[in-house]
MITORMAR-497671 format. One record per residue (C-alpha): residue in three letters; residue number from 1; chain; x, y, z. Coordinates in steps of 0.25 Angstrom, whole numbers. Layout:
<rs>
{'ALA' NUM 'A' {X Y Z}} ...
</rs>
This chain:
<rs>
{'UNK' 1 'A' {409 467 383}} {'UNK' 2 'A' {412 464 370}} {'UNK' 3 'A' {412 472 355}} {'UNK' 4 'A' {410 460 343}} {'UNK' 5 'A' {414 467 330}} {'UNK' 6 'A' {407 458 318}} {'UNK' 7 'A' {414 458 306}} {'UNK' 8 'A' {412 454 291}} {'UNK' 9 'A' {410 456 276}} {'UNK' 10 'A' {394 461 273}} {'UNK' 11 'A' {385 449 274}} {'UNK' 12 'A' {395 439 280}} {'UNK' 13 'A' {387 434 291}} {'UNK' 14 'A' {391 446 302}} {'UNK' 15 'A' {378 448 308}} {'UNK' 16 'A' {372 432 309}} {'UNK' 17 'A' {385 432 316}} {'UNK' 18 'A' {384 444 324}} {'UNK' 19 'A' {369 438 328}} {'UNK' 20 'A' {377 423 332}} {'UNK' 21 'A' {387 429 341}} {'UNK' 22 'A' {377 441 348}} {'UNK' 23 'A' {367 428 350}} {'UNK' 24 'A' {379 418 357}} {'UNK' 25 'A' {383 431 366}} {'UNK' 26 'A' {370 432 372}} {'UNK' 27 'A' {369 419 374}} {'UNK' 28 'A' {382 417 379}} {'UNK' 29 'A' {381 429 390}} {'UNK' 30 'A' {366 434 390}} {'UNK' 31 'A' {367 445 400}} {'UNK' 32 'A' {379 451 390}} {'UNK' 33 'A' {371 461 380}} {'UNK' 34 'A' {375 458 365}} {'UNK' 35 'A' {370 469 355}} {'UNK' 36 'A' {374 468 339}} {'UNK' 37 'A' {377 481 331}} {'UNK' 38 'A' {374 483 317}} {'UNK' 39 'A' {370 490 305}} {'UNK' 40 'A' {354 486 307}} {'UNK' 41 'A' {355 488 324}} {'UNK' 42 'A' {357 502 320}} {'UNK' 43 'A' {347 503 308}} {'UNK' 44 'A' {358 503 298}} {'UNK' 45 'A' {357 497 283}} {'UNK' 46 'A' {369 491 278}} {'UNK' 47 'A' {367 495 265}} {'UNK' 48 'A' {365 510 270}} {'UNK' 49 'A' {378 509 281}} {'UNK' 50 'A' {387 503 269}} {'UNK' 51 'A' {382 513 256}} {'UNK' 52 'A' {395 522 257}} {'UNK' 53 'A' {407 524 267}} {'UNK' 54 'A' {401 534 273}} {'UNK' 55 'A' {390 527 279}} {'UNK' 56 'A' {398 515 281}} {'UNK' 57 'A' {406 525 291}} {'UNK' 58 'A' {394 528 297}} {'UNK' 59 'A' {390 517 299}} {'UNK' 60 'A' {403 513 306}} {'UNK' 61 'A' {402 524 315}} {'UNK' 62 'A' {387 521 319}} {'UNK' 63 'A' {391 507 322}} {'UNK' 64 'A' {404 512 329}} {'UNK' 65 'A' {395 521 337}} {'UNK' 66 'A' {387 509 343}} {'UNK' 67 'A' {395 502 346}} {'UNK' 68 'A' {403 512 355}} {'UNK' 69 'A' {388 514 360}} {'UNK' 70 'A' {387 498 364}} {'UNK' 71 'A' {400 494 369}} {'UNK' 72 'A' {400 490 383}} {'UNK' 73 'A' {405 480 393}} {'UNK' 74 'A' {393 473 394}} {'UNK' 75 'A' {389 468 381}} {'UNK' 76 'A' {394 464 367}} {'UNK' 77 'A' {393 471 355}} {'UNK' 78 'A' {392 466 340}} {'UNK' 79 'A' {395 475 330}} {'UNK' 80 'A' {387 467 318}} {'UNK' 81 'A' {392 476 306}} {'UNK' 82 'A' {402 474 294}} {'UNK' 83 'A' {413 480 302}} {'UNK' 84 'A' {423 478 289}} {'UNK' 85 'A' {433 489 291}} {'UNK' 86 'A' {444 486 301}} {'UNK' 87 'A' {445 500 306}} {'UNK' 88 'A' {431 500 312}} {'UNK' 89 'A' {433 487 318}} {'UNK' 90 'A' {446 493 327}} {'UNK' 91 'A' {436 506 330}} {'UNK' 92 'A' {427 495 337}} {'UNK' 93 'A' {438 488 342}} {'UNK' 94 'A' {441 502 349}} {'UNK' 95 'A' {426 504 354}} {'UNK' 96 'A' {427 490 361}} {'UNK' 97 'A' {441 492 367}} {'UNK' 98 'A' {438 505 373}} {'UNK' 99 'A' {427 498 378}} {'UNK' 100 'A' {435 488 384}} {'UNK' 101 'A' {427 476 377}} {'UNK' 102 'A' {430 463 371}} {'UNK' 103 'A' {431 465 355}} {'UNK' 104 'A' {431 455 345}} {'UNK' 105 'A' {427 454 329}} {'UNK' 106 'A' {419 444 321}} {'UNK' 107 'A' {421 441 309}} {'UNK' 108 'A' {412 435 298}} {'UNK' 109 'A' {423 431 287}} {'UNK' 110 'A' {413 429 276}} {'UNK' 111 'A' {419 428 262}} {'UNK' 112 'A' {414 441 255}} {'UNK' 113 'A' {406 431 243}} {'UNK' 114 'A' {399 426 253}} {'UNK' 115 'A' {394 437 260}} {'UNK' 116 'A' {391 442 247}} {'UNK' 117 'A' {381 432 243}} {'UNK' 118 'A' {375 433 257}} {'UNK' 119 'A' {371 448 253}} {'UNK' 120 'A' {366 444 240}} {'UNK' 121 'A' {356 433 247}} {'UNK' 122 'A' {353 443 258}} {'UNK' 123 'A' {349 454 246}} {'UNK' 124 'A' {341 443 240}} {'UNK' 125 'A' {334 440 253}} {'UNK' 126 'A' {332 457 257}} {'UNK' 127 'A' {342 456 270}} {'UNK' 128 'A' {350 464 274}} {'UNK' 129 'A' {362 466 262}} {'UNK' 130 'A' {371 474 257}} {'UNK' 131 'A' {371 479 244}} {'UNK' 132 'A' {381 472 235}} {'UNK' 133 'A' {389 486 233}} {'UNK' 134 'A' {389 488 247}} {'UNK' 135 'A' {393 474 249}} {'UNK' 136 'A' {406 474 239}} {'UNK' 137 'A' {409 486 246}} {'UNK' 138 'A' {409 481 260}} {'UNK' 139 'A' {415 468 257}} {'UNK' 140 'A' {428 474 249}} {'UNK' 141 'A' {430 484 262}} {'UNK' 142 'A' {430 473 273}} {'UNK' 143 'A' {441 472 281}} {'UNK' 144 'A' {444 460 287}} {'UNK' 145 'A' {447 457 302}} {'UNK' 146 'A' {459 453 306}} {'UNK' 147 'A' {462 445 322}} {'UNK' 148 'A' {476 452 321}} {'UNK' 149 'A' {470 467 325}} {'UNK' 150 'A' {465 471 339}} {'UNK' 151 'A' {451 476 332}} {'UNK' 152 'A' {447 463 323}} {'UNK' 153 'A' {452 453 337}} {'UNK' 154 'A' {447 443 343}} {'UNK' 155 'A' {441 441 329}} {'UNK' 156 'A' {430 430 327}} {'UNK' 157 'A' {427 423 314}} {'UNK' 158 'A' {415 418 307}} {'UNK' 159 'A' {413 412 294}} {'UNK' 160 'A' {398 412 290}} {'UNK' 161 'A' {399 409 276}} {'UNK' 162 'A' {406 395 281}} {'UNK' 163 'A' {399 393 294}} {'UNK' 164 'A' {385 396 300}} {'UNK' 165 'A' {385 408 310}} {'UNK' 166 'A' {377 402 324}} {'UNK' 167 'A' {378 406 338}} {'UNK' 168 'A' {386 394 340}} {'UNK' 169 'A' {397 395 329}} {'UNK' 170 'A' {411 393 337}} {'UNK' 171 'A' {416 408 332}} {'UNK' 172 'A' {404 414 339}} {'UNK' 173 'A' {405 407 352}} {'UNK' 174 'A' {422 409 351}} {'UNK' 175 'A' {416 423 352}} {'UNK' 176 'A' {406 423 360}} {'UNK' 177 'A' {417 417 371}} {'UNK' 178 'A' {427 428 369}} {'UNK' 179 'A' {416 441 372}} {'UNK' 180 'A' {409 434 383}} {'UNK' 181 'A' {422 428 390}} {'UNK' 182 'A' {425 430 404}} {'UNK' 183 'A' {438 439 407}} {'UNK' 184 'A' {448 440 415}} {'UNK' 185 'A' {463 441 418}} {'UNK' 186 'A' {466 430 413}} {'UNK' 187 'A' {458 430 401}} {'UNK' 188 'A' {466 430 388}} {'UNK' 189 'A' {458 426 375}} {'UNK' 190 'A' {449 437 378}} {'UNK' 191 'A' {451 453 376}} {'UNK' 192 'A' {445 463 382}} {'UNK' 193 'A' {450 476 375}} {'UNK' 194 'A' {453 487 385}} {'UNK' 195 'A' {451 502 383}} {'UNK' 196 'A' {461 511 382}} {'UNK' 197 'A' {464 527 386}} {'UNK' 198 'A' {461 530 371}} {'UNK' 199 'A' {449 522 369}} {'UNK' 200 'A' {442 521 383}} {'UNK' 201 'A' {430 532 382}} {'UNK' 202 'A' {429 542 392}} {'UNK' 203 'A' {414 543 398}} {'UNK' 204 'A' {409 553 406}} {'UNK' 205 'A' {399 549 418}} {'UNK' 206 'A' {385 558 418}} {'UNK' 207 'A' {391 564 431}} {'UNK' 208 'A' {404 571 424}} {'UNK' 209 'A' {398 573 412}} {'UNK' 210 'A' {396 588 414}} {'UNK' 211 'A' {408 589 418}} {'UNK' 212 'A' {415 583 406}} {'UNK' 213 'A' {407 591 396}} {'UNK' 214 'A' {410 604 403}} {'UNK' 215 'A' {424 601 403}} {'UNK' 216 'A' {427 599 388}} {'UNK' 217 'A' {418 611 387}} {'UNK' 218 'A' {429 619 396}} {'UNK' 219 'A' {440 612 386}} {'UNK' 220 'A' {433 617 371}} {'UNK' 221 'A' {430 630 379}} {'UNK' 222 'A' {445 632 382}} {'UNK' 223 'A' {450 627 367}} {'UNK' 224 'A' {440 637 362}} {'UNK' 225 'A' {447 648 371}} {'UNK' 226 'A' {459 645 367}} {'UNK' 227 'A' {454 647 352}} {'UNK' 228 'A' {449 660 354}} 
</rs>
């Protein structure tokens, strides 16, 4: 039905946020299945999935991965991680249209000295935390969302170091009313991506799947041949 893509600096408020707006869908339509995806769902640390780029690739890719496992039109998805780099949102962007869900991101635009003194007090109190290098790291390398591009659109704003983050804050129920509206012809304000021939998945049933293996067999063999 719907892929929610949070977004945010480390520590600024992503998560509580991602908790509000899973808690007012489930209120809202309580036969709908709303799951949240992050780091700890998949028994990752942060301090572990940021230490170096490789890992932080990883990570990506393991996230990526579930996602693509989870889309479906007949739940919504939260994908509750950082989410800083721009090219990564446009390859989620992707896994929902060729799904041929609604999108949208949410964005937490906390200033970075904020955030940082939320990850001081949450090392102090032995929460979850980033440490400061890995902080300075993340935060100098966030990339911004911006309305303008398909992949950061409809784009939602909160702003928790200004304002509290509850189920009933007018940002979360602005999106709560775009992923659970009804659609139809005549519906405009809300967009439903649509899959095209380059993203739409081919699946196999169970019935012709023996047939499709043997056929791509038949195609390596013949390139094989003509190798020889």
């Amino acid at each position: 039905m719907a892929l929610v893509v949070m977004c945010g600096q480390p520590c600024s408020g992503k998560s509580e946020a991602a908790a509000c707006l899973a808690a007012a869908l489930r209120s809202s339509v309580p036969d709908v299945t709303v799951r949240v995806i992050d780091e700890s769902s998949l028994h990752l640390g942060r301090n572990e999935s940021y230490k170096d780029m490789v890992v932080e690739k990883n990570l990506r890719g393991v996230l990526r991965s579930e996602v693509d496992r989870s889309v479906s039109r007949d739940g919504i998805i939260i994908v509750d991680s950082l989410n800083n780099i721009k090219g990564y949102r446009y390859e989620l962007w992707c896994l929902a249209r060729a799904s041929g869900i609604r999108y949208c991101v949410f964005f937490c635009d906390t200033e970075v000295d904020h955030c940082r003194d939320w990850n001081v007090k949450r090392q102090e109190k032995g929460e979850p935390s980033y440490d400061n290098n890995i902080f300075e790291d993340l935060a100098r390398r966030f990339e911004r969302p911006d309305s303008r591009s398909r992949w950061d659109s409809p784009l939602f704003e909160l702003f928790p170091s200004r304002e509290e983050i509850v189920e009933s804050s007018p940002v979360i129920a602005e999106a709560v009313s775009y992923l659970t509206k009804k659609v139809d012809s005549k519906t405009r304000d809300v967009k439903v991506l649509q899959p095209t021939i380059a993203t739409q998945s081919v699946r196999t049933t169970e019935g012709n799947s023996l047939y499709e293996m043997d056929k791509a067999t038949q195609v390596t063999a013949v390139f094989l041949a003509d190798d020889i």
